[in-house]
TIBA-409767 format. One record per residue: x, y negated, z of N, C-alpha, C, O, CB in turn; residue number from 1. Coordinates in pm, whole numbers, padded with zeros to 5 digits. Glycine has a CB too. Example, Ala and Ser with C-alpha at 12.3 -4.5 7.8 and 13.67 -1.06 7.14 Angstrom:
<recs>
     n_x     n_y     n_z    ca_x    ca_y    ca_z     c_x     c_y     c_z     o_x     o_y     o_z    cb_x    cb_y    cb_z  num
   01319   00569   00780   01230   00450   00780   01320   00330   00780   01424   00332   00846   01131   00447   00905    1
   01285   00225   00708   01367   00106   00714   01290  -00003   00787   01341  -00114   00804   01408   00060   00572    2
</recs>
This chain:
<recs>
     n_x     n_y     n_z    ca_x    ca_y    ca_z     c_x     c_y     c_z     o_x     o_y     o_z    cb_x    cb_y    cb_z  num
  -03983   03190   00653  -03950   03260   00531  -03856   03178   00444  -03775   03241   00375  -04076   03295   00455    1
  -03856   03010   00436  -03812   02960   00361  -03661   02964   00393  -03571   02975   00310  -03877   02855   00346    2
  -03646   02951   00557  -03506   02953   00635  -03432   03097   00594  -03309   03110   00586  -03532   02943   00817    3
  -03535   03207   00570  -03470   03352   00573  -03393   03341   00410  -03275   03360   00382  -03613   03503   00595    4
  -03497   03307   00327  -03464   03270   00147  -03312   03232   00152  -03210   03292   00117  -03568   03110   00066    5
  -03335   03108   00209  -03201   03018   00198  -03090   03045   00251  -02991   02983   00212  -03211   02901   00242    6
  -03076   03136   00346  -02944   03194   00467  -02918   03309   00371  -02798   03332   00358  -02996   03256   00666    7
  -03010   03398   00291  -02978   03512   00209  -02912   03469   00121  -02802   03525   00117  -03075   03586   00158    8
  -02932   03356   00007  -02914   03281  -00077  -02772   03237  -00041  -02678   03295  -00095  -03018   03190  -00086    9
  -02749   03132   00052  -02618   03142   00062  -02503   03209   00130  -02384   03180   00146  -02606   03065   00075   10
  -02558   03281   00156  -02462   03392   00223  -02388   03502   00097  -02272   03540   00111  -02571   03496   00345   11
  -02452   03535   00007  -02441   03569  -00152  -02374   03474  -00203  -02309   03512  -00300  -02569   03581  -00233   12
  -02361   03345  -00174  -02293   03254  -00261  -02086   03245  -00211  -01982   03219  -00272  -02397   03082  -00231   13
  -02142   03300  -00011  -01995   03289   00019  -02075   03161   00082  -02016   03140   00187  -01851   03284  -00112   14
  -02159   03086   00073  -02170   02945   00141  -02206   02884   00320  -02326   02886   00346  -02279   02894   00057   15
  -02159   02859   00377  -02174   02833   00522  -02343   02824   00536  -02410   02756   00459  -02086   02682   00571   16
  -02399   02901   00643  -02534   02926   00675  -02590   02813   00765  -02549   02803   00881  -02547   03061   00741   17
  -02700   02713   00704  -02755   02627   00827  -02885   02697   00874  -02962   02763   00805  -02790   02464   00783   18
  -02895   02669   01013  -02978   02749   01125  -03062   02629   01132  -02979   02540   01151  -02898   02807   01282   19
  -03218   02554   01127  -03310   02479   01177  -03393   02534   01249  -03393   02508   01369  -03365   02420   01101   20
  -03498   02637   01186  -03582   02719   01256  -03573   02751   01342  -03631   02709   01442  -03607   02795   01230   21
  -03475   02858   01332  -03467   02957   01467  -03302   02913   01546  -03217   02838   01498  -03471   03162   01404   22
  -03297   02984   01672  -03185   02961   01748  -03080   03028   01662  -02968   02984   01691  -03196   03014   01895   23
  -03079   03090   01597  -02946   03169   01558  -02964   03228   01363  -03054   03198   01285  -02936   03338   01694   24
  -02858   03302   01342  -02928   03285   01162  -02971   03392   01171  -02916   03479   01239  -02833   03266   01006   25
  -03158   03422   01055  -03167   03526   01104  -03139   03607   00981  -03151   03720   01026  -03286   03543   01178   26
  -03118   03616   00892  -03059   03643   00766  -02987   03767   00834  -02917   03744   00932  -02962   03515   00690   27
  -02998   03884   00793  -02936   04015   00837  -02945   04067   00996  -02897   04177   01024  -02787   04002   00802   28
  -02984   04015   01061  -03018   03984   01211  -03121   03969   01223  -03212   03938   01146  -02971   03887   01273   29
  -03113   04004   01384  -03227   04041   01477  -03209   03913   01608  -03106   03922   01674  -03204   04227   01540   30
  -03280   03828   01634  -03268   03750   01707  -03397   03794   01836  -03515   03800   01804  -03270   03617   01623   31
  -03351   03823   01974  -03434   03851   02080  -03513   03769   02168  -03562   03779   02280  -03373   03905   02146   32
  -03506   03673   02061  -03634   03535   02125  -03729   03485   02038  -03690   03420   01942  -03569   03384   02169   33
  -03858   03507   02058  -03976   03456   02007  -04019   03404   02097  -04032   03469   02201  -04063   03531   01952   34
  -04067   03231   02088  -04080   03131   02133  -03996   03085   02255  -03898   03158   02269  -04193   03131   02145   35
  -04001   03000   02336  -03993   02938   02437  -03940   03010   02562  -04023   03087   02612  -04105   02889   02450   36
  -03792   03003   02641  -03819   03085   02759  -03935   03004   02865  -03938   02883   02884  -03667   03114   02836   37
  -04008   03085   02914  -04098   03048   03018  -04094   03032   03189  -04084   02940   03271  -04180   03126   02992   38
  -04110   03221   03193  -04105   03255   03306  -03981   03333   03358  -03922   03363   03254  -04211   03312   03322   39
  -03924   03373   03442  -03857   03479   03484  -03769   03508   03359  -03738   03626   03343  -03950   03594   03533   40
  -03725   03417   03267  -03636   03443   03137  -03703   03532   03051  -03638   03589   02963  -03495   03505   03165   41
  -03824   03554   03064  -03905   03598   02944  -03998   03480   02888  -04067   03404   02957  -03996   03727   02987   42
  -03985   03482   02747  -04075   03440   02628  -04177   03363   02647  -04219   03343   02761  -04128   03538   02565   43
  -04230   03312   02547  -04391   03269   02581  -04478   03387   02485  -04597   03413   02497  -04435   03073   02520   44
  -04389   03443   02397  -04461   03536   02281  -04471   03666   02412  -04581   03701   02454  -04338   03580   02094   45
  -04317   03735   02474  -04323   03820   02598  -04463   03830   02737  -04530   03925   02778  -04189   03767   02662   46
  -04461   03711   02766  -04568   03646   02823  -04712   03664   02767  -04793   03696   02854  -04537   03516   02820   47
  -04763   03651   02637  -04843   03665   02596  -04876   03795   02579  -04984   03833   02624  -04840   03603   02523   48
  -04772   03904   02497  -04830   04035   02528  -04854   04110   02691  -04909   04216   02720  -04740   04120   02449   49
  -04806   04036   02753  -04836   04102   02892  -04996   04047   02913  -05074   04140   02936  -04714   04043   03030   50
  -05059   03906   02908  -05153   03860   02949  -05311   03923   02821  -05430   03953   02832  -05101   03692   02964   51
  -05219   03914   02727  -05336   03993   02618  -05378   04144   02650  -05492   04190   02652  -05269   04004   02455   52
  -05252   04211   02675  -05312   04389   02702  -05416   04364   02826  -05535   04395   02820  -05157   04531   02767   53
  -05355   04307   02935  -05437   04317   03043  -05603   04254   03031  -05691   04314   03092  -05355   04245   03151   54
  -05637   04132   02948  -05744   04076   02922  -05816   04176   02831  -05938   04187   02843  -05721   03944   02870   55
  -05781   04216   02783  -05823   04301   02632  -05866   04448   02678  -05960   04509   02628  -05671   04318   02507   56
  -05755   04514   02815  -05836   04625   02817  -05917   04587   02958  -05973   04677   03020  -05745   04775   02814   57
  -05920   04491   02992  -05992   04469   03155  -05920   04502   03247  -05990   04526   03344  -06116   04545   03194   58
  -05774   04523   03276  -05651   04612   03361  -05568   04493   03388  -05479   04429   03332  -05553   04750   03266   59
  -05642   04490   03507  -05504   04337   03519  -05451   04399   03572  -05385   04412   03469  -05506   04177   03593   60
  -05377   04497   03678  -05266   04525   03692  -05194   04615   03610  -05124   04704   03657  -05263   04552   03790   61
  -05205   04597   03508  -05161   04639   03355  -04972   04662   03323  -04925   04603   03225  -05227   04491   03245   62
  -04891   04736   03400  -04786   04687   03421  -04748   04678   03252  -04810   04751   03175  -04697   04772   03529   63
  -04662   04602   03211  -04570   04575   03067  -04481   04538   03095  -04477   04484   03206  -04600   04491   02964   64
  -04349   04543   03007  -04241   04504   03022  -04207   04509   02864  -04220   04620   02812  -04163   04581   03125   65
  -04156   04380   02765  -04128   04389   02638  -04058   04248   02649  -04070   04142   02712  -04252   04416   02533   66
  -03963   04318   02534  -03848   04221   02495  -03926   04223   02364  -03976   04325   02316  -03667   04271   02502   67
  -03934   04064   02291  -03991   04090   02168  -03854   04034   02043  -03772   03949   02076  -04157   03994   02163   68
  -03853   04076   01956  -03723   04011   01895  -03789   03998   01726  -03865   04061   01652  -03556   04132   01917   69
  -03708   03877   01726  -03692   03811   01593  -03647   03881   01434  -03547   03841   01374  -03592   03714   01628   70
  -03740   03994   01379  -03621   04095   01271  -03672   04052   01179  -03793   04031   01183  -03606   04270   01260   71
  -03566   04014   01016  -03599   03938   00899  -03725   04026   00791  -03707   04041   00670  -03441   03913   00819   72
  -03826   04068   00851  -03939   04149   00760  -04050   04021   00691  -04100   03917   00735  -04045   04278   00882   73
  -04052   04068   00607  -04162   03936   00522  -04329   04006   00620  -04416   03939   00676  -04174   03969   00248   74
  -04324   04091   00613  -04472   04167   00669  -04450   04284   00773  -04354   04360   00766  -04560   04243   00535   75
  -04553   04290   00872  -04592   04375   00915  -04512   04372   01053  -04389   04365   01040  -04588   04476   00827   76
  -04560   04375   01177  -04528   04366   01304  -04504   04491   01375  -04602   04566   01384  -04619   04297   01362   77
  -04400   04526   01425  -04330   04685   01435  -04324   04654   01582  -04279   04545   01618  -04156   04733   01343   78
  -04378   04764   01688  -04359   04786   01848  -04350   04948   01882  -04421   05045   01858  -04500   04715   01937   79
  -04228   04926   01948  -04215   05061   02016  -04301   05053   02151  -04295   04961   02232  -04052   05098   02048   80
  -04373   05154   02158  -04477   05141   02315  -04392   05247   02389  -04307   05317   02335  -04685   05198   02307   81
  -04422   05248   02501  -04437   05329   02628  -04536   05331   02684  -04565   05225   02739  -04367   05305   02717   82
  -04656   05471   02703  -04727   05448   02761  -04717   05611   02885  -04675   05725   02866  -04845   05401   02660   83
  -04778   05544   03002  -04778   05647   03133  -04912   05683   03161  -04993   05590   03172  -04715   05584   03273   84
  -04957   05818   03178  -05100   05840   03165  -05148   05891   03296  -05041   05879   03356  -05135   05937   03049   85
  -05210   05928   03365  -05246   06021   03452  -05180   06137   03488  -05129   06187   03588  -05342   06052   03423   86
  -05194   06158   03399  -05181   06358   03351  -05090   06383   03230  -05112   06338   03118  -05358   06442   03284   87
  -04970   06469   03270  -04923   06524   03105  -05030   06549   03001  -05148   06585   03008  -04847   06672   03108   88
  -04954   06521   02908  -05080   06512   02807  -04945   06605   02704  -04822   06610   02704  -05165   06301   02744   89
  -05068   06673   02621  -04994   06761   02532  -04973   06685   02386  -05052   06620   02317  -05077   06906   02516   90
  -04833   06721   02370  -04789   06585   02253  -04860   06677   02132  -04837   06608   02032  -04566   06538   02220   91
  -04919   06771   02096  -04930   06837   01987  -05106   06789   01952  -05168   06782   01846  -04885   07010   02016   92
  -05151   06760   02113  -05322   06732   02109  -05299   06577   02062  -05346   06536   01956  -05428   06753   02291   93
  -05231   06503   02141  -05226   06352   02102  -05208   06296   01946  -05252   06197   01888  -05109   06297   02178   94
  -05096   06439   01893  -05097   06369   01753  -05220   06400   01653  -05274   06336   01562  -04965   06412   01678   95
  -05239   06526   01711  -05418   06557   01611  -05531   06438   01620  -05585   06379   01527  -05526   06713   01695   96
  -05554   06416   01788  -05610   06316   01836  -05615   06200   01738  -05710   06163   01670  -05551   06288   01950   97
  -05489   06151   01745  -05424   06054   01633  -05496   06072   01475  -05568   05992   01414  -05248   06097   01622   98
  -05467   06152   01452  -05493   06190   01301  -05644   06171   01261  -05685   06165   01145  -05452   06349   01272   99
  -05718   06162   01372  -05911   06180   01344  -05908   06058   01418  -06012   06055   01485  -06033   06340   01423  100
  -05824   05935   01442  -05889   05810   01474  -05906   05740   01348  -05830   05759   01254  -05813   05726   01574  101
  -06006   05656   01344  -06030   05562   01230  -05958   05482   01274  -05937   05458   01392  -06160   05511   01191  102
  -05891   05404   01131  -05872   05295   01098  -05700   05328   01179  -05642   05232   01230  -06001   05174   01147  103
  -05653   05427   01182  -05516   05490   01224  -05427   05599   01144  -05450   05714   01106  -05543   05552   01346  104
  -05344   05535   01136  -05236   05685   01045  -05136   05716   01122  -05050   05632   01150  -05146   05652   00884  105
  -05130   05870   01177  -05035   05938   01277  -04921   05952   01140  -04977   05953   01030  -05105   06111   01371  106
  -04838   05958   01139  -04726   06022   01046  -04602   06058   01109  -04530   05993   01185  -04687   05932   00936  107
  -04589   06189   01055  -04418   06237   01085  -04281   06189   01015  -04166   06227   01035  -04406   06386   01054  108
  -04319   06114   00945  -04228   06019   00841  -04171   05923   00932  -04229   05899   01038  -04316   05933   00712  109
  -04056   05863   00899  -04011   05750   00968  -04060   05645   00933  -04024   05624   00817  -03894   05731   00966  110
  -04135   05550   00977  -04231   05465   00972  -04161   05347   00949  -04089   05312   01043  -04315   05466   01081  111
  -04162   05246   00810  -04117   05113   00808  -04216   05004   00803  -04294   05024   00710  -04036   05098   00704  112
  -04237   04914   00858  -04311   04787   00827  -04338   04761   00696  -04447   04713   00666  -04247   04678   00872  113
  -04230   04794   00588  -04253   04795   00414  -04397   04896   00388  -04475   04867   00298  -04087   04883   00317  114
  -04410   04968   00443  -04514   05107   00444  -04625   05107   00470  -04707   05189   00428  -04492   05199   00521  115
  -04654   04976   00574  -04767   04906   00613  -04844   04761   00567  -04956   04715   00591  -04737   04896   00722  116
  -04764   04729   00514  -04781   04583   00460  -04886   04600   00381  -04894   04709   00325  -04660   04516   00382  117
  -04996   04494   00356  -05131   04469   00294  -05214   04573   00326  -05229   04656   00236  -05130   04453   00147  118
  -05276   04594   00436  -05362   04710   00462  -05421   04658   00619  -05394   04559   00688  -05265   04874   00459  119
  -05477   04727   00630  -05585   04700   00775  -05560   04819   00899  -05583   04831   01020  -05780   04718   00719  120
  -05484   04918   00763  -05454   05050   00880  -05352   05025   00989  -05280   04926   00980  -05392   05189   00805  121
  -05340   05127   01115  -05256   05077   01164  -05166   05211   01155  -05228   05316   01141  -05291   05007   01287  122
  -05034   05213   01162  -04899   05376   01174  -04892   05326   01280  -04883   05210   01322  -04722   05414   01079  123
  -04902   05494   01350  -04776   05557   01444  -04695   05674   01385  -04740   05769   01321  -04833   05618   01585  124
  -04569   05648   01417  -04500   05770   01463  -04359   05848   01526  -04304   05803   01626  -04515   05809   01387  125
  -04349   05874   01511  -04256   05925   01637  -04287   05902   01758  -04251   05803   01820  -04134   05878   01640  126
  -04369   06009   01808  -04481   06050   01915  -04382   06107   01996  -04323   06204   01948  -04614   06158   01871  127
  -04349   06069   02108  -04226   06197   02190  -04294   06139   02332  -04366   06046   02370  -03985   06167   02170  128
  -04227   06252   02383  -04266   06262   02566  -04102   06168   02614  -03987   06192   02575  -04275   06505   02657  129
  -04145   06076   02695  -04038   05979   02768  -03949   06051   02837  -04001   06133   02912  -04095   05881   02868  130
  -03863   06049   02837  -03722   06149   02955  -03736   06047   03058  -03633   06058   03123  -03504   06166   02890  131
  -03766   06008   03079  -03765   05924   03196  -03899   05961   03312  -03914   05954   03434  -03773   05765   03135  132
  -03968   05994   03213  -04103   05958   03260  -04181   06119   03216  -04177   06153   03098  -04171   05795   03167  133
  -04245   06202   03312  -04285   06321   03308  -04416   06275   03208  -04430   06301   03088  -04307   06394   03460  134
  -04504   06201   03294  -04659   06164   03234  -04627   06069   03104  -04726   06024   03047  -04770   06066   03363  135
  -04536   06045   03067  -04495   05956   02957  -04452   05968   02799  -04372   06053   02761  -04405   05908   03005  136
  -04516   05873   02712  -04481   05879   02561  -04440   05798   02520  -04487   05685   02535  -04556   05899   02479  137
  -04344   05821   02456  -04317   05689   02357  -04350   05663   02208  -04372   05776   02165  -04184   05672   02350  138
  -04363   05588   02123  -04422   05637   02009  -04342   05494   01960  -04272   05430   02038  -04607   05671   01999  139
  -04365   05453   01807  -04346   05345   01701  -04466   05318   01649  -04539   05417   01653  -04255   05379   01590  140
  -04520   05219   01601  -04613   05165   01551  -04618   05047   01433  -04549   04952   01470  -04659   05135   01649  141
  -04642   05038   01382  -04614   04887   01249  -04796   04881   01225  -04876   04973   01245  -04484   04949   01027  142
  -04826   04720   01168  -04908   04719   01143  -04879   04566   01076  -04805   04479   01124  -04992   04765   01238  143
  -04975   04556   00930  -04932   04426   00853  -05015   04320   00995  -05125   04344   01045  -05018   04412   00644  144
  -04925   04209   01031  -04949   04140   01121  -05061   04026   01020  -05164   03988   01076  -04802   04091   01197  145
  -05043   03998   00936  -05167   03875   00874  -05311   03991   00811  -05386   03957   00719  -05073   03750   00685  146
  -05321   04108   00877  -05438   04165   00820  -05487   04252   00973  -05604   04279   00997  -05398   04272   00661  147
  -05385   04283   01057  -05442   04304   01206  -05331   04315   01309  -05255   04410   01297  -05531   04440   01217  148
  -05316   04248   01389  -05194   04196   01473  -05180   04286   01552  -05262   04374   01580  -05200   04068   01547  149
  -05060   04268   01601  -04908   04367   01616  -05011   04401   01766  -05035   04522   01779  -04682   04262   01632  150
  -05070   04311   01876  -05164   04287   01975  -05234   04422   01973  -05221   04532   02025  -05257   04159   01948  151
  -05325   04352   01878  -05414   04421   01902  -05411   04570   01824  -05510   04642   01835  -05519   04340   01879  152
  -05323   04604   01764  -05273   04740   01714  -05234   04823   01830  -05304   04917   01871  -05150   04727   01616  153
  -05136   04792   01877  -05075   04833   02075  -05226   04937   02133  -05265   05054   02137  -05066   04604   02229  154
  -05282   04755   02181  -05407   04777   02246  -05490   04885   02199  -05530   04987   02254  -05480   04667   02241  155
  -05503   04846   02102  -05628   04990   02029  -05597   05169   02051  -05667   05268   02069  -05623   04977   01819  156
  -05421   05135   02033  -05333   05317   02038  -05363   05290   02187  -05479   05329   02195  -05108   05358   01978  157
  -05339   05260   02274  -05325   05259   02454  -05466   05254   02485  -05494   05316   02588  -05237   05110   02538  158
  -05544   05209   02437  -05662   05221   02461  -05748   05342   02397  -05847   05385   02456  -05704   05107   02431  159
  -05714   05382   02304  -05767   05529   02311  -05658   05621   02377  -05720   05727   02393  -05802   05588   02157  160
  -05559   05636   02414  -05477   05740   02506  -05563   05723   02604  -05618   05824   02648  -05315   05715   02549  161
  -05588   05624   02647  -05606   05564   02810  -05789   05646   02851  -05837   05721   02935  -05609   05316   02809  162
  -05818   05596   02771  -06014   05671   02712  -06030   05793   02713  -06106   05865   02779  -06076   05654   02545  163
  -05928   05824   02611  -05946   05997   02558  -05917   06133   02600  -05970   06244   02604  -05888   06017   02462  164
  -05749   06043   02644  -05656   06184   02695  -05685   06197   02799  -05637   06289   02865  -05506   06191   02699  165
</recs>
């Protein structure tokens, strides 16, 4: 935060931007590396959401695939999911579904991380069926990351699709 202050700060001044923190400035930018490359040129943060969904719902062959990236928000941890179900599932039941989970807010609003910040709830929205993918949804999600993590927000929406639908 202090690196984001100071790159805003002088960038307003006209003044040349120093980078310590992170690989690149993130001041107006989106940088596509959180932590360490590891494996196969993915992350150690990339890495981790693959090994957490699978521990968390008991699914080790849990396929994931996420690029996680670096965007200048003071709060709240924002993931677009993809999830593939069994069975078409009707996008009109999923969002009701949605709407009667605790401790969840479905919304048709465009969903910002500003919207979520200091709260325990978690947003989705923009609920759509995948073009790619017949049995497939894609959705948005934010959730304030220092009151319930970006993790285990995922997990909880995929884990009731996965339960329910």
């Amino acid at each position: 935060m202090q690196e984001l202050s100071k790159q805003i700060q002088a960038i307003g001044k006209g003044e040349e931007v120093e980078t310590k923190v992170f690989p690149a400035q993130i001041a107006y930018n989106a940088i596509p590396q959180i932590g360490s490359f590891v494996e196969e040129e993915y992350t150690s943060e990339e890495m981790k959401m693959q090994y957490e969904g699978r521990k968390i719902l008991g699914l080790k062959d849990l396929k994931v695939s996420c690029t996680c990236v670096r965007v200048p928000v003071y709060r709240s941890h924002s993931i677009s999911a993809r999830v593939v179900t069994d069975k078409v599932l009707d996008i009109e039941t999923v969002k009701n579904e949605m709407k009667n989970f605790e401790g969840l807010v479905y919304t048709e609003e465009v969903l910002t991380p500003m919207m979520t910040s200091n709260q325990d709830l978690v947003y989705v929205s923009r609920l759509r069926r995948d073009l790619t993918e017949e049995k497939g949804l894609v959705l948005w999600c934010c959730g304030d990351q220092i009151r319930k993590g970006a993790a285990s927000n995922a997990v909880s929406i995929m884990e009731y699709i996965h339960k329910y639908l």
